[in-house]
FIPAVEX-827047 format. One line per 4 residues: number of its first residue (from 1); their letters; for each residue x, y, z of N, C-alpha, C, O, CB. Coordinates in pm, 1 decimal. Glycine has a CB too. Example, Ala and Ser with C-alpha at 12.3 -4.5 7.8 and 13.67 -1.06 7.14 Angstrom:
FIPAVEX-827047
1	AS	1319.0 -569.0 780.0 1230.0 -450.0 780.0 1320.0 -330.0 780.0 1423.6 -331.9 846.5 1130.8 -447.3 904.6 | 1285.0 -225.0 708.0 1367.0 -106.0 714.0 1290.0 3.0 787.0 1340.9 113.8 803.9 1408.4 -59.8 572.5
END
This chain:
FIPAVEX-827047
1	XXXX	6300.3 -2116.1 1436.5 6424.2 -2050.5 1470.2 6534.0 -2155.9 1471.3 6519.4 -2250.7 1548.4 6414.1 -1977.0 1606.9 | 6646.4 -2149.7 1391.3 6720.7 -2214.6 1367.9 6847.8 -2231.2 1460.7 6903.4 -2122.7 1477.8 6731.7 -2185.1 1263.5 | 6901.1 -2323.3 1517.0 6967.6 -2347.4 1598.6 7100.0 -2252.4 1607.0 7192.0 -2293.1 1536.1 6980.0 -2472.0 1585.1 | 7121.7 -2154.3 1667.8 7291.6 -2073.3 1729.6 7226.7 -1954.9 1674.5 7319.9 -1875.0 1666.3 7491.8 -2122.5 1646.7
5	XXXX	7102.0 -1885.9 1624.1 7094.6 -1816.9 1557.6 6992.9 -1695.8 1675.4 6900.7 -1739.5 1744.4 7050.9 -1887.7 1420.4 | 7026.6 -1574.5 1676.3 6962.5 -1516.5 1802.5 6880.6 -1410.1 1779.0 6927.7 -1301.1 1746.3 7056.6 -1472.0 1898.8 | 6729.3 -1433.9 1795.6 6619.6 -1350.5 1782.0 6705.6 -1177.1 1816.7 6754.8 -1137.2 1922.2 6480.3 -1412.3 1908.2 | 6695.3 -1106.6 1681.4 6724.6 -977.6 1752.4 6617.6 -874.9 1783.6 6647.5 -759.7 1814.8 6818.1 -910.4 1677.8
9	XXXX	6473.4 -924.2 1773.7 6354.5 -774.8 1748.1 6350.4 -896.4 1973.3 6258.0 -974.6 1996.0 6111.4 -780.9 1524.0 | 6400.5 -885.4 2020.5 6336.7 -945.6 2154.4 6217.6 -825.8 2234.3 6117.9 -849.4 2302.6 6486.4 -981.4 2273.6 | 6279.9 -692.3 2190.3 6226.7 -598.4 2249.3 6120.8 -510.5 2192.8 6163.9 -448.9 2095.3 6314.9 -538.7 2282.7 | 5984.3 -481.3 2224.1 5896.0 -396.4 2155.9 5870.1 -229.3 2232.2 5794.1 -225.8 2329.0 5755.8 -488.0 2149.0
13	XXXX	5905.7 -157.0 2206.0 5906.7 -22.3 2248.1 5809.6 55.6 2231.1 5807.1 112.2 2121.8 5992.2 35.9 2204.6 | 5726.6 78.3 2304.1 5574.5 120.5 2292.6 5565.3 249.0 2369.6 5641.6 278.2 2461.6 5465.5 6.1 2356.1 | 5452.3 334.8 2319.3 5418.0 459.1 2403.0 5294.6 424.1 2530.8 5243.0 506.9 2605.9 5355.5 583.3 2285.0 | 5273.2 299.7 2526.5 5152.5 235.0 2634.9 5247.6 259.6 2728.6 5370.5 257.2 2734.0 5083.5 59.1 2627.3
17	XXXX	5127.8 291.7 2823.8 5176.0 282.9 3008.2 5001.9 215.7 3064.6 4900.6 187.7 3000.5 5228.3 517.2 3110.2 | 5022.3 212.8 3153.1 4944.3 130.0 3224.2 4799.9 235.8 3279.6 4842.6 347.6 3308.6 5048.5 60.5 3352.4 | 4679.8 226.9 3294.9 4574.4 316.7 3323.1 4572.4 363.4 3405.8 4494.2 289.4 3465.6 4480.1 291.9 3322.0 | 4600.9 452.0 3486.7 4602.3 524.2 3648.4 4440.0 515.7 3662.9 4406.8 491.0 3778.8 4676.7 722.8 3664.2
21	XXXX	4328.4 531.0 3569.4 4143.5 507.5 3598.1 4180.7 354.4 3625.3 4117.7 303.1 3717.8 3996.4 541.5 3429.7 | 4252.4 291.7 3573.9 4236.1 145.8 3564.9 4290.3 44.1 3719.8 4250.9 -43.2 3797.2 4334.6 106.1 3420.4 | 4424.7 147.6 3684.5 4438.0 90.0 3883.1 4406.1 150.8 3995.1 4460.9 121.6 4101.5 4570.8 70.0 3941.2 | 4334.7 221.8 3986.7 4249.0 336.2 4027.4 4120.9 252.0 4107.6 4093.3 237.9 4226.7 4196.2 437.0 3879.7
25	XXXX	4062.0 206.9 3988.5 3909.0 114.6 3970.9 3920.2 -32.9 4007.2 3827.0 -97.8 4054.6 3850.7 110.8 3803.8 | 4047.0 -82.5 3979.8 4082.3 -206.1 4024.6 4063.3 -175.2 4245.3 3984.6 -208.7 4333.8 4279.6 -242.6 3938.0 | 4201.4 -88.7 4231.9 4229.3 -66.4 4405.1 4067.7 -55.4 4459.9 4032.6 -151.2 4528.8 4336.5 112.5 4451.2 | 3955.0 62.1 4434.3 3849.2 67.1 4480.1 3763.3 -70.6 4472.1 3724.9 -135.6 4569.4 3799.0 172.2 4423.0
29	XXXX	3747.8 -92.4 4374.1 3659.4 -250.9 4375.2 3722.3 -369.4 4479.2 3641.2 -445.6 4531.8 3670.4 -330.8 4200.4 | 3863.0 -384.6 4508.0 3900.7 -519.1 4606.1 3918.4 -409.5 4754.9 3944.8 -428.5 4873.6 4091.9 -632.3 4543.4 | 3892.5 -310.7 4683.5 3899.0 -270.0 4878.3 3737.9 -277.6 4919.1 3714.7 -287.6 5039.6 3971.5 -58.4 4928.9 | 3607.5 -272.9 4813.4 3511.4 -272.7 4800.3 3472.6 -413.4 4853.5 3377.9 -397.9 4930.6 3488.5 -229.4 4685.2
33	XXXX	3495.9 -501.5 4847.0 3510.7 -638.8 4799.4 3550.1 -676.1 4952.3 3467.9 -750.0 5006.5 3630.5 -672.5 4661.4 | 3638.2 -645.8 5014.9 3688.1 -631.5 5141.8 3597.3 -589.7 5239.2 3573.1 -642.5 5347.7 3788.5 -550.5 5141.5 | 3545.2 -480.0 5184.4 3432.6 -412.9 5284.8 3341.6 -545.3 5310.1 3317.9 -609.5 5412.4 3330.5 -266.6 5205.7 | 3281.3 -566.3 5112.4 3162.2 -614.8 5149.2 3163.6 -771.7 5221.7 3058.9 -806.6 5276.2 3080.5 -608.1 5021.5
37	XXXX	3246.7 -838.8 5222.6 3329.4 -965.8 5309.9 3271.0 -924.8 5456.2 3165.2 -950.6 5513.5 3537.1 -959.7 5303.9 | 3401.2 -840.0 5495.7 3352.6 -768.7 5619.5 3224.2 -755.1 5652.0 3207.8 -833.5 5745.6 3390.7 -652.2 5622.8 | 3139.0 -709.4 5632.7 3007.2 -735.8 5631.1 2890.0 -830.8 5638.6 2784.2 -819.9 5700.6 2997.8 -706.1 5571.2 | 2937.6 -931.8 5555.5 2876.0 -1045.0 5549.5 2936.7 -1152.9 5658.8 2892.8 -1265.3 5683.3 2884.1 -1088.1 5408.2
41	XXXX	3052.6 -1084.8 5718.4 3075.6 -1202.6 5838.5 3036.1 -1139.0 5935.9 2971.8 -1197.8 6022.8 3221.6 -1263.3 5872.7 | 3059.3 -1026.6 5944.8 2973.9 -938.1 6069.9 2838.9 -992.9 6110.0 2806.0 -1037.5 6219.9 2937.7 -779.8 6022.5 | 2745.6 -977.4 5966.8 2650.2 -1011.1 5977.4 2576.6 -1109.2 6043.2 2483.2 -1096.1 6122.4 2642.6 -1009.2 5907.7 | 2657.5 -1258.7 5978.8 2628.3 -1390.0 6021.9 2667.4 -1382.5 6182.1 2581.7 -1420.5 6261.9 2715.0 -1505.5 5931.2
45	XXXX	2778.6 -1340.7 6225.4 2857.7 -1315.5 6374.9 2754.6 -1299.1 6448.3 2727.5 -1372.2 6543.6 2962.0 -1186.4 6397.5 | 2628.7 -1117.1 6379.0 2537.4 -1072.3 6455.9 2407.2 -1167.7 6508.2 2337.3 -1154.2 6608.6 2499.5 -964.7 6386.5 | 2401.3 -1291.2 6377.8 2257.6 -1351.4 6361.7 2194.4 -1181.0 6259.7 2101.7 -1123.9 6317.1 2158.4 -1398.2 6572.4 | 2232.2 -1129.2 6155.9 2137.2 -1037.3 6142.5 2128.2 -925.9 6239.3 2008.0 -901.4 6229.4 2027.7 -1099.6 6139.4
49	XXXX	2163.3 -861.3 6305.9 2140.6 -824.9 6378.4 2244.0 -662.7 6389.0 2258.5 -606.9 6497.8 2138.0 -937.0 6457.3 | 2293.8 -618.2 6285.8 2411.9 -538.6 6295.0 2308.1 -392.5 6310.3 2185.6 -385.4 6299.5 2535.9 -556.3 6143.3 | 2383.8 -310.6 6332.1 2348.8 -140.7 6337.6 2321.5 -107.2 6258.6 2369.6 -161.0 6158.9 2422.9 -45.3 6363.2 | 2205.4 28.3 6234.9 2164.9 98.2 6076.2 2302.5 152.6 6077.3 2322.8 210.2 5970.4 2016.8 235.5 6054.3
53	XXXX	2409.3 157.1 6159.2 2544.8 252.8 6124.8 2581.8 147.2 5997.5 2535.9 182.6 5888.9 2694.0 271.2 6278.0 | 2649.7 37.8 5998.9 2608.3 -55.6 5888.6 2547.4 -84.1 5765.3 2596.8 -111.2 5655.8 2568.9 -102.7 5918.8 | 2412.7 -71.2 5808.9 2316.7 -86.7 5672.3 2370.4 108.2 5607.4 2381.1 111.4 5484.8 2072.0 -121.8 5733.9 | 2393.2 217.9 5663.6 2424.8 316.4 5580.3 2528.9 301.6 5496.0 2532.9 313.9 5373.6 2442.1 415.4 5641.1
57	XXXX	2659.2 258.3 5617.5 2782.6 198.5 5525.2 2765.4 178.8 5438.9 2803.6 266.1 5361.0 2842.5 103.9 5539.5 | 2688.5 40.1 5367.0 2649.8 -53.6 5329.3 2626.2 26.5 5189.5 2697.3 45.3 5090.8 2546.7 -123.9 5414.3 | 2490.7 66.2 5226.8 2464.1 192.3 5123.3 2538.1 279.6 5078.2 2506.0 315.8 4965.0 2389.5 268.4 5156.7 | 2620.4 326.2 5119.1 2745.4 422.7 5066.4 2851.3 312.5 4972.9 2867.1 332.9 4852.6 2845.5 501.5 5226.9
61	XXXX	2903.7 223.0 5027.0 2973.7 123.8 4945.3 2900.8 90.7 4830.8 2986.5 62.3 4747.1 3002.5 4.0 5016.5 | 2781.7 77.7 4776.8 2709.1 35.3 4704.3 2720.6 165.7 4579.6 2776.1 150.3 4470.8 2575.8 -1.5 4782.7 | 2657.5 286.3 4624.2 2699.7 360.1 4508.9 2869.9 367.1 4502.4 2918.9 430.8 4409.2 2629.7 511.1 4518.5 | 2957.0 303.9 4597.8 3074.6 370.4 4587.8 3111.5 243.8 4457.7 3200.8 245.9 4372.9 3179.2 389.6 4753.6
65	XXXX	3006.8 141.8 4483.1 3050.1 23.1 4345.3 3008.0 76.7 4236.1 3053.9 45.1 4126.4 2979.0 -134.7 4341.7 | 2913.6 165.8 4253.2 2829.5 258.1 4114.1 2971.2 317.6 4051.5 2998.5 308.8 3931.8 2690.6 423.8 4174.3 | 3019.2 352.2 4106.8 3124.1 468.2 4076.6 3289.3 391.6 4049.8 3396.4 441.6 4015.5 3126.0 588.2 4232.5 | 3265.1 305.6 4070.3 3340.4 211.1 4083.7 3354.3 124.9 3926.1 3440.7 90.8 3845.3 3282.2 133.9 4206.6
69	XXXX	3237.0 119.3 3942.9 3178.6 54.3 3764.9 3226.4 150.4 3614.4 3267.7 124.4 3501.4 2963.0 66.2 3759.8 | 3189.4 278.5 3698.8 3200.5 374.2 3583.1 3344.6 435.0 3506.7 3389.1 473.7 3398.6 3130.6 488.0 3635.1 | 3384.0 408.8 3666.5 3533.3 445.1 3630.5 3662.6 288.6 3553.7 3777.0 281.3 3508.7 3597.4 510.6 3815.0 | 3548.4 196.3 3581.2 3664.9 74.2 3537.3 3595.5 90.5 3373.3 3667.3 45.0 3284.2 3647.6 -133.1 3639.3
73	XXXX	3461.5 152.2 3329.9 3422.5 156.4 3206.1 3519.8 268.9 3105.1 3563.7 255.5 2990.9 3269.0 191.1 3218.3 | 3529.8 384.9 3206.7 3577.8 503.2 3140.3 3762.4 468.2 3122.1 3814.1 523.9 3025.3 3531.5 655.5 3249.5 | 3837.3 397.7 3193.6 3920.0 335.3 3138.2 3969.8 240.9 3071.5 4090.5 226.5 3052.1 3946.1 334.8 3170.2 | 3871.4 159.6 3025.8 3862.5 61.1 2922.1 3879.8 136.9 2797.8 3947.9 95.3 2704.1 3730.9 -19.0 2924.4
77	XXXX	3804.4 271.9 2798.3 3792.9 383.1 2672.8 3940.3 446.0 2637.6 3980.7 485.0 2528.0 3683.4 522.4 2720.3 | 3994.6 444.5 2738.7 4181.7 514.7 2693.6 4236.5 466.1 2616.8 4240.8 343.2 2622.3 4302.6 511.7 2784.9 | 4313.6 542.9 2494.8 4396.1 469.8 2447.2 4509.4 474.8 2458.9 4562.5 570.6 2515.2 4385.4 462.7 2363.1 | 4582.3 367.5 2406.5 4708.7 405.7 2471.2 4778.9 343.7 2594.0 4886.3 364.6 2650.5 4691.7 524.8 2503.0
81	XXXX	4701.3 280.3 2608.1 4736.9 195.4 2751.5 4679.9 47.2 2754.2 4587.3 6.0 2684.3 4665.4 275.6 2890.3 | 4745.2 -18.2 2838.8 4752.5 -135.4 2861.3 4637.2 -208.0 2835.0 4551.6 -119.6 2830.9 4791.5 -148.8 2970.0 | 4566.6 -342.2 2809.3 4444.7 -306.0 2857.7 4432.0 -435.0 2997.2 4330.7 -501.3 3019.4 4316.5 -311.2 2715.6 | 4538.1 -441.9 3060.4 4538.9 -530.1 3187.0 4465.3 -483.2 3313.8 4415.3 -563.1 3393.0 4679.0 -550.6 3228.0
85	XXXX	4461.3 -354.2 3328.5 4431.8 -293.5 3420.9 4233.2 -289.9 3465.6 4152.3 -315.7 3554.8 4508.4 -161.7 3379.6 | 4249.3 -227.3 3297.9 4099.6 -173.4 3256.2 4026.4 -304.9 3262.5 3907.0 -295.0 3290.7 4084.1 -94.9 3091.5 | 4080.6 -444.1 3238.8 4029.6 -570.4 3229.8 3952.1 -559.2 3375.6 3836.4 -552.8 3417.1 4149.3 -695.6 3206.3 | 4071.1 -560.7 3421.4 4050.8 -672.5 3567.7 3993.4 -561.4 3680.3 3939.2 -588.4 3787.4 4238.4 -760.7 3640.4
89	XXXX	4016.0 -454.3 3635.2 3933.2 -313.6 3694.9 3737.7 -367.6 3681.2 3640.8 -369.4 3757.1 3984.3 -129.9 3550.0 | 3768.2 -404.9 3531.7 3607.8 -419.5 3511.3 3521.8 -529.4 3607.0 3411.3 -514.7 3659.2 3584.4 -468.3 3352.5 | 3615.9 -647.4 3610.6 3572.4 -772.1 3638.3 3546.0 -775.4 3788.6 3453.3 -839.8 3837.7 3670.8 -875.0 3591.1 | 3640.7 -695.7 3865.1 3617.6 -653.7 4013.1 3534.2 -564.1 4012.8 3503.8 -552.6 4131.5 3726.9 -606.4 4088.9
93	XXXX	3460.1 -471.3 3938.5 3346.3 -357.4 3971.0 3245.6 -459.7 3975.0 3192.9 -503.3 4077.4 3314.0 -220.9 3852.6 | 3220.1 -498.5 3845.9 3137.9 -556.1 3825.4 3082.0 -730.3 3936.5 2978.8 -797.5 3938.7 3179.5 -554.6 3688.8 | 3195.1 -738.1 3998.9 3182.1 -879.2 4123.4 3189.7 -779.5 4215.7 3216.5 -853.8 4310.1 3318.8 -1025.7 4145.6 | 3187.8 -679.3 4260.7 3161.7 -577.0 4395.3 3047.9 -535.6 4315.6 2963.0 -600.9 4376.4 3288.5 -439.9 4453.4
97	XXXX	2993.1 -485.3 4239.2 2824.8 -413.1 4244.8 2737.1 -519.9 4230.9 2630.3 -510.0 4291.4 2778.9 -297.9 4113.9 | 2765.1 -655.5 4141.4 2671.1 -767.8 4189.6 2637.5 -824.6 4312.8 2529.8 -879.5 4336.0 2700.5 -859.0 4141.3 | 2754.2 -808.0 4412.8 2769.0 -851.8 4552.8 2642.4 -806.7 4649.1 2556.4 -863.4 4716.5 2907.2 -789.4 4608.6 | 2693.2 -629.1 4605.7 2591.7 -527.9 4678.3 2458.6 -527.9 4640.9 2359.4 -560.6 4706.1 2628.1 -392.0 4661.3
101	XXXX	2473.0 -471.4 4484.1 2327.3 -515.6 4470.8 2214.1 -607.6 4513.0 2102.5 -582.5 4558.8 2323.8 -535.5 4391.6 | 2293.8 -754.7 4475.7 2234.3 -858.4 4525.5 2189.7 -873.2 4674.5 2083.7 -928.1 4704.3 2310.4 -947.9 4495.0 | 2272.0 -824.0 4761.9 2242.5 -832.7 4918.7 2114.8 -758.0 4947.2 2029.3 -780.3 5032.9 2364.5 -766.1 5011.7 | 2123.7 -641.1 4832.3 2003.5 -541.3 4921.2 1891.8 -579.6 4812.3 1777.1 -541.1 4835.0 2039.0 -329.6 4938.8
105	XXXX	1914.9 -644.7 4708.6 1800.9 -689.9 4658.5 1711.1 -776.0 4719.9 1590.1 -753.8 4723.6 1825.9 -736.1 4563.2 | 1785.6 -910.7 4786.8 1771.0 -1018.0 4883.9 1704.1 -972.5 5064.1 1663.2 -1041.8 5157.2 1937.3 -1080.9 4887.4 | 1719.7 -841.2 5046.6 1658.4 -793.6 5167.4 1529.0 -740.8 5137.1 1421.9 -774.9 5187.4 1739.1 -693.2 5235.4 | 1545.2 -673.9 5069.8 1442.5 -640.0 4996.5 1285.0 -701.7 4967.7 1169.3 -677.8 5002.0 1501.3 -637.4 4902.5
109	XX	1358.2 -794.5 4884.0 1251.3 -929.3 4853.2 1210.1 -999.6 4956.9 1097.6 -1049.4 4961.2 1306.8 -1039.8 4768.2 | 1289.6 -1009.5 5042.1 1258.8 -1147.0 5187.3 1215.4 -1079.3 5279.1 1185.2 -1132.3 5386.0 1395.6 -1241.5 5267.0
END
């Protein structure tokens, strides 16, 4: 670009908007993520020792990461939209259902 000379395309005008599944799936996974935090300091706080009110929670958050997963998948599939949302939607399901999984796998096993 040559010096005094002024880019005129600066602007791109698109029919994309942003994924409502996508920030949708994002919001559920870091509030997920939050829970499961919560939890794991509870835990240590208890020595182990927390309420089955808890371990149900626990279990409910876990498919709620199931669902959580599916919906950051099913907006990756839209077209037409951003794909910022659907990204980082995925990357938080997927670090909230490894979290969960892993905990109750680890109980499980031990």
């Amino acid at each position: 670009m040559a010096f005094g000379k002024r880019k005129r395309n600066r602007f791109k005008f698109t029919e994309k908007k942003h994924s409502k599944k996508g920030i949708l799936a994002t919001a559920l996974g870091v509030g997920l993520i939050a829970v499961y935090i919560t939890f794991v300091i509870l835990a240590f706080r208890q020595n182990g020792g927390l309420s089955m009110y808890y371990g149900s929670a626990g279990v409910l958050a876990m498919f709620g990461g199931i669902l959580d997963l599916v919906l950051a998948i099913q907006s990756l599939r839209e077209e037409n939209s951003f794909p910022l949302f659907p990204r980082l939607a995925l990357f938080v399901a997927v670090l909230s259902a490894a979290g969960w999984f892993g905990t109750y796998a680890m109980g499980i096993l031990v």
